[in-house]
C-alpha positions in Angstrom: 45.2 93.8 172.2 48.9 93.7 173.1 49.7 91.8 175.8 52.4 93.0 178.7 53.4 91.4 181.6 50.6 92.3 184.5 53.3 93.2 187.2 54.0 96.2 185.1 52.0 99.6 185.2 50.5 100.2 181.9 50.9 103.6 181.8 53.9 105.0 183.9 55.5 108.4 184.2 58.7 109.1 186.9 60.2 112.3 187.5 58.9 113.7 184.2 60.0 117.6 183.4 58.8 119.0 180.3 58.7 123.1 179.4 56.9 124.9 176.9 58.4 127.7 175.6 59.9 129.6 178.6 57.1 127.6 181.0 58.3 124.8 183.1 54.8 122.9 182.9 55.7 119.3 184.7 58.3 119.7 187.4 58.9 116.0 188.0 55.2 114.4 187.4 55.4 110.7 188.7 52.6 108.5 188.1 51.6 105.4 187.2 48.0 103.5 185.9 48.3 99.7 186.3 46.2 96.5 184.5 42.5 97.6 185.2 42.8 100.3 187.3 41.4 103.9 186.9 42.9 106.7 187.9 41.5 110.1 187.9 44.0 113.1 187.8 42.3 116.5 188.5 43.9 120.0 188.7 43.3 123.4 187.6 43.8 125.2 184.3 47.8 125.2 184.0 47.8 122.6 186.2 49.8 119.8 183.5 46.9 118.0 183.1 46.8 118.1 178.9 50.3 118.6 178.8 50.9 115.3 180.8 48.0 113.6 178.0 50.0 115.6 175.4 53.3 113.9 176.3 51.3 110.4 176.8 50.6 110.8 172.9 54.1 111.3 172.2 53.4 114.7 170.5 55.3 116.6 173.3 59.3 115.0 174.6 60.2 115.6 178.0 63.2 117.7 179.4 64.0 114.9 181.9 62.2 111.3 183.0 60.7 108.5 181.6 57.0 108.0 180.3 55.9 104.3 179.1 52.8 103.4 177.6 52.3 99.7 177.6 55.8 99.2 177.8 56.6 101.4 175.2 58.2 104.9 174.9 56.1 107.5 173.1 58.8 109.6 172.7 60.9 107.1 170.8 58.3 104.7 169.0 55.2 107.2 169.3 53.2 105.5 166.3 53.0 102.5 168.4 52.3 103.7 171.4 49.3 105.3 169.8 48.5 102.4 168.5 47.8 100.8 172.1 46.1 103.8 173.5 42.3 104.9 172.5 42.0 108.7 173.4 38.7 110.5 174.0 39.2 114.3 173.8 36.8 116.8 175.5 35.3 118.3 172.4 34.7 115.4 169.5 35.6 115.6 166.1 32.9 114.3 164.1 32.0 114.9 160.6 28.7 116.3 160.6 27.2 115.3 157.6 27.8 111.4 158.2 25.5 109.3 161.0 27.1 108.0 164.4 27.3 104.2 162.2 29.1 106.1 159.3 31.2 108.0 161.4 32.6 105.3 163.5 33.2 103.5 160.5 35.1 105.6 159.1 37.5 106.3 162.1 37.5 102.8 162.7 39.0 102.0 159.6 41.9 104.7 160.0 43.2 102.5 162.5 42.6 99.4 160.2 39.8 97.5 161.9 36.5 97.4 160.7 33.6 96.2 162.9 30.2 94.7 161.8 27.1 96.4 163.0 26.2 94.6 165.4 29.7 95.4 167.2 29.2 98.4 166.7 25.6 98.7 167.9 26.7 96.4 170.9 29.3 99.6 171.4 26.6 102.4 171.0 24.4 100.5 173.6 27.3 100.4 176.3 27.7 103.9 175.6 24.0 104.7 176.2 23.1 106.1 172.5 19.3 105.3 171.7 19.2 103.3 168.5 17.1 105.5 166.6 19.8 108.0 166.8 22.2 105.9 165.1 21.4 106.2 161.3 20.7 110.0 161.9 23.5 112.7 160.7 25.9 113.7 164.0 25.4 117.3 162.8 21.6 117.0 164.9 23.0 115.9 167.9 23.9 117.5 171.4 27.5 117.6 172.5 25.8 114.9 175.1 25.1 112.3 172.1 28.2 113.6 170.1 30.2 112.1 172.7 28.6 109.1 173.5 29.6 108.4 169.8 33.3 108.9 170.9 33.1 106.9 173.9 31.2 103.6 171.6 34.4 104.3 168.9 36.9 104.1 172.8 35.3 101.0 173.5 35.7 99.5 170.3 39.5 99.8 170.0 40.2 97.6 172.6 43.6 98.8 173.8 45.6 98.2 176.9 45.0 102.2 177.6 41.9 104.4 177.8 43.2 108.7 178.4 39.6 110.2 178.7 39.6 114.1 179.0 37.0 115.8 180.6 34.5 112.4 179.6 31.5 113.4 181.0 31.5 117.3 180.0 27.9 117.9 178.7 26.2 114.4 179.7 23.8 114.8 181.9 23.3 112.9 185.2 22.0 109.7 184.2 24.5 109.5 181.2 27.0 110.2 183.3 26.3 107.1 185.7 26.0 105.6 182.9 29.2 106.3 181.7 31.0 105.5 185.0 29.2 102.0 184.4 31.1 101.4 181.2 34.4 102.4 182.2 33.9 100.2 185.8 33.5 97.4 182.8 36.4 98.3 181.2 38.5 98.0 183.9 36.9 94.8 184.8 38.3 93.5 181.3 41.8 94.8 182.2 42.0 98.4 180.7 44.2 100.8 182.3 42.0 104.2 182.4 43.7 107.8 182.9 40.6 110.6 183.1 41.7 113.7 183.4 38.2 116.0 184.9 37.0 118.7 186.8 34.5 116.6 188.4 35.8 115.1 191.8 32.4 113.6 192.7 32.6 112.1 189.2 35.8 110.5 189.6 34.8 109.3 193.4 32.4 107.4 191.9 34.4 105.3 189.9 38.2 105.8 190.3 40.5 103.8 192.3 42.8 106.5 193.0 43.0 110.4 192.6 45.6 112.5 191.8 45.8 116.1 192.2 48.0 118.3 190.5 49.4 121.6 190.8 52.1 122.8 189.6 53.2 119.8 187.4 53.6 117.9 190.6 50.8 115.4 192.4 50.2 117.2 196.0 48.1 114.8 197.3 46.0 111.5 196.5 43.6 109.8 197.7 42.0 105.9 197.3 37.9 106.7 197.6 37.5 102.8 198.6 39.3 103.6 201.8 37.3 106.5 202.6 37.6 110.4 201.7 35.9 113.5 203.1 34.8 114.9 199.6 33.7 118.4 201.1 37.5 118.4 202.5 39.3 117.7 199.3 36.7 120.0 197.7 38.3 123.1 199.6 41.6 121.6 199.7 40.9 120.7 195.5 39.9 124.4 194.6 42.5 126.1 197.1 45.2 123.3 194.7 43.8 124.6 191.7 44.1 128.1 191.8 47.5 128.0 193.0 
């Protein structure tokens, strides 16, 4: 894991402006994710929200701001950037016709590590994936299982930065507690965590701020360790998100 100075947010975005096409998406997005912290940005469709991961990635370049990632720019160095985020997407791409073992494997040796089994079964068991699942073809399993695969391969990386988008879209209840247990543990072992969701009782649960934005801007966020009226922010959430 790269190692930057713990005063310094490891992921940070000020004033960011970015259009696409003719659409001004972010009109001056300012955020920032320090050393084990998770942050939870929610918003409505055309909100920002996978624009603002997009640009994270260094696959979109601002109009106007800065983004770092662990220090780095994405826009000028975005191969290393990547290489200190792990990003878990809402919908999975796993090959099908190889087992959650295989398929990790694989992916894991794109990025040019290679973990034993028991790492890897260590992994799967944070990420709640029974073990007689794991030798068994991913083209069998729920989107559930499919993505507990994803979030075992997050975990392995072992990066400075976590971007989770929409992470617990088709777990069920008990996966998904499970799920906020993991990334709790993540953060305890300094991982800066962006989650972009729907799911503001989700992100109550385990994130130490929330952001909600509309507009390409954050209107308004709240710190759920201080206290939040969640029915509140659920009217003032959905009356944000279909603005």
């Amino acid at each position: 894991m790269t190692t930057v100075p713990t005063t310094a947010p490891r992921i940070s975005l000020k004033d960011v402006a970015l259009t696409r096409g003719t659409r001004p998406v972010l009109r001056g997005l300012s955020l920032t994710v320090n050393v084990g912290e998770i942050y939870a940005l929610l918003g409505g469709n055309g909100a920002g929200k996978s624009t603002t991961v997009a640009a994270l990635l260094g696959f979109l370049k601002p109009d106007a701001g800065q983004i770092l990632v662990a220090d780095i720019d994405p826009v000028e160095n975005a191969e290393r950037a990547r290489r200190e985020i792990a990003y878990l997407p809402e919908n999975v791409a796993l090959y099908d016709q190889l087992s959650a073992y295989e398929n990790i494997s694989y992916f894991m040796a794109l990025s040019g590590t290679e973990p034993s089994r028991e790492a890897m079964d260590a992994a799967l068991d944070d990420a709640g994936l029974q073990p007689e699942a794991r030798p068994l073809r991913i083209g069998g399993f729920s989107k559930g299982m499919r993505q507990k695969v994803a979030i075992a391969m997050a975990v392995l990386r072992d990066v400075p930065v976590l971007l989770l988008d929409e992470p617990t879209s088709g777990l069920d209840p008990r996966a998904t507690a499970d799920f906020n247990a993991l990334v709790t543990r993540l953060k305890a072992r300094g991982t800066a965590i962006l989650m972009v969701t729907h799911d503001l009782l989700g992100a109550a649960d385990c994130a130490d701020r929330i952001g909600f934005l509309a507009a390409g801007q954050i209107v308004e966020e709240v710190v759920p360790s201080k206290g939040m009226d969640v029915l509140a922010l659920h009217h003032r959430y959905g009356e944000v998100a279909a603005a």
